[in-house]
N, C-alpha and C positions, 0 to 999 in steps of 0.2 A: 337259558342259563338263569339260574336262581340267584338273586340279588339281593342283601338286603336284611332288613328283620324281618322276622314270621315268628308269628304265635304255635304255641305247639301248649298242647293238653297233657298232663304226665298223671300216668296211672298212681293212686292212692301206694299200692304196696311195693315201689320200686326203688331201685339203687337213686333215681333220679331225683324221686318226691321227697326223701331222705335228705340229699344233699342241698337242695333249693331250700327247701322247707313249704312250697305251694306247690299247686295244681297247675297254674298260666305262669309259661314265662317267654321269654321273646329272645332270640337268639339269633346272631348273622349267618350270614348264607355267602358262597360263591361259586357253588360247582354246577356241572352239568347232569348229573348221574345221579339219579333214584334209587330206592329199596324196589326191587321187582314185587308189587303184588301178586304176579302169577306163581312165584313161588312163598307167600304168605304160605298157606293151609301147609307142605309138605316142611318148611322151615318149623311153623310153633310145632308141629307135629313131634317133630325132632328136639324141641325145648327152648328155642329162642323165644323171646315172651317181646310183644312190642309193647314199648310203655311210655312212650310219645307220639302223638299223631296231630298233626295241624288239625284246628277247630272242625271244617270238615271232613275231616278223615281221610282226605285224598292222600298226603305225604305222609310217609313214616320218620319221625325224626328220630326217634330214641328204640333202641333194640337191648335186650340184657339176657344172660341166662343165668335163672335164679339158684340152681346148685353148685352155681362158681362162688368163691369168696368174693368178689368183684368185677365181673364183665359187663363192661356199656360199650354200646357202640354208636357216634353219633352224626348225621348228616350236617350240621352248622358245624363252626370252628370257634372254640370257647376260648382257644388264644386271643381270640377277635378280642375279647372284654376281662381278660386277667392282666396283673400289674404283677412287681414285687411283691410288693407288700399288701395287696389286696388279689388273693389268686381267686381264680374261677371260681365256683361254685366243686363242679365235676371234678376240677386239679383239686383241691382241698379234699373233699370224701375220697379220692382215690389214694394220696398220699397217708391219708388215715389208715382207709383201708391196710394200705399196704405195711404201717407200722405196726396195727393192730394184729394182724395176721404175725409177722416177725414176733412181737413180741410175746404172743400164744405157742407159739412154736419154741420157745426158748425159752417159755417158763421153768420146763423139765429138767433142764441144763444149772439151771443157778438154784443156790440152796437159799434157805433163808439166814438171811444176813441177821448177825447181833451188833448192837452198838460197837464200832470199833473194827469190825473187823470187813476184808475184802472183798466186796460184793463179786466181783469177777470170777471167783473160785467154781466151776462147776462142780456139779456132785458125783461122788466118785462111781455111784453105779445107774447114771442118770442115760439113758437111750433115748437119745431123738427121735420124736414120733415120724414116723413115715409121710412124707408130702403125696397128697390126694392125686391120683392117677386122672386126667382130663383128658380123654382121648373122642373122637368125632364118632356119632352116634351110628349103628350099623347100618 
């Protein structure tokens, strides 16, 4: 069983390095169960990008795949070190994430607003853009 903090290295171009703002960060641990490196090579193959790895490269901590708007997947528990008022690192970017995305998508829908008048009003011949089809790679 994995105990504890561990260092983990986060790749320069990822959801992760984004959200820390460094390269080294140190993160609790409690489980029993690893990333299989037997299936590394057929998983990136397939698009999952690993972009956390303990300083020796033994453990994968951090997995994402970059054509999503926001997929991480992470071996520690970042509950471990978020508060109310001071969340995660990961909970932060991902709730970003996920407004930023909202708010993109409903740009279409709201008109532009003049002084005074109802922002809420959508536009009368405004079409919701279609949400990206994410389906498991052949």
């Amino acid at each position: 069983m994995r105990l504890g903090s561990w260092a983990c290295n986060l790749s320069p171009d990822s959801f992760a390095h984004r959200a820390y703002g460094r390269r080294e960060i140190h993160e609790r641990h409690r489980h029993r169960y690893e990333f299989n490196r037997e299936y590394e090579e057929l998983l990136t193959a397939a698009g999952l990008r690993i972009t956390g790895e303990t300083p020796d490269r033994t453990y994968v901590e951090i997995c994402e795949i970059a054509d999503h708007p926001w997929f991480l997947g992470c071996q520690f528990h970042p509950e471990f070190k978020s508060k109310p008022m001071e969340p995660h690192p990961l909970f932060k970017a991902f709730i970003g994430a996920a407004y930023e995305n909202r708010r993109r998508r409903l740009a279409p829908l709201v008109q532009e607003v003049e002084p005074g008048e109802d922002a809420a009003e959508p536009k009368e011949d405004a079409v919701p853009q279609e949400e990206p089809q994410y389906s498991r790679a052949d």
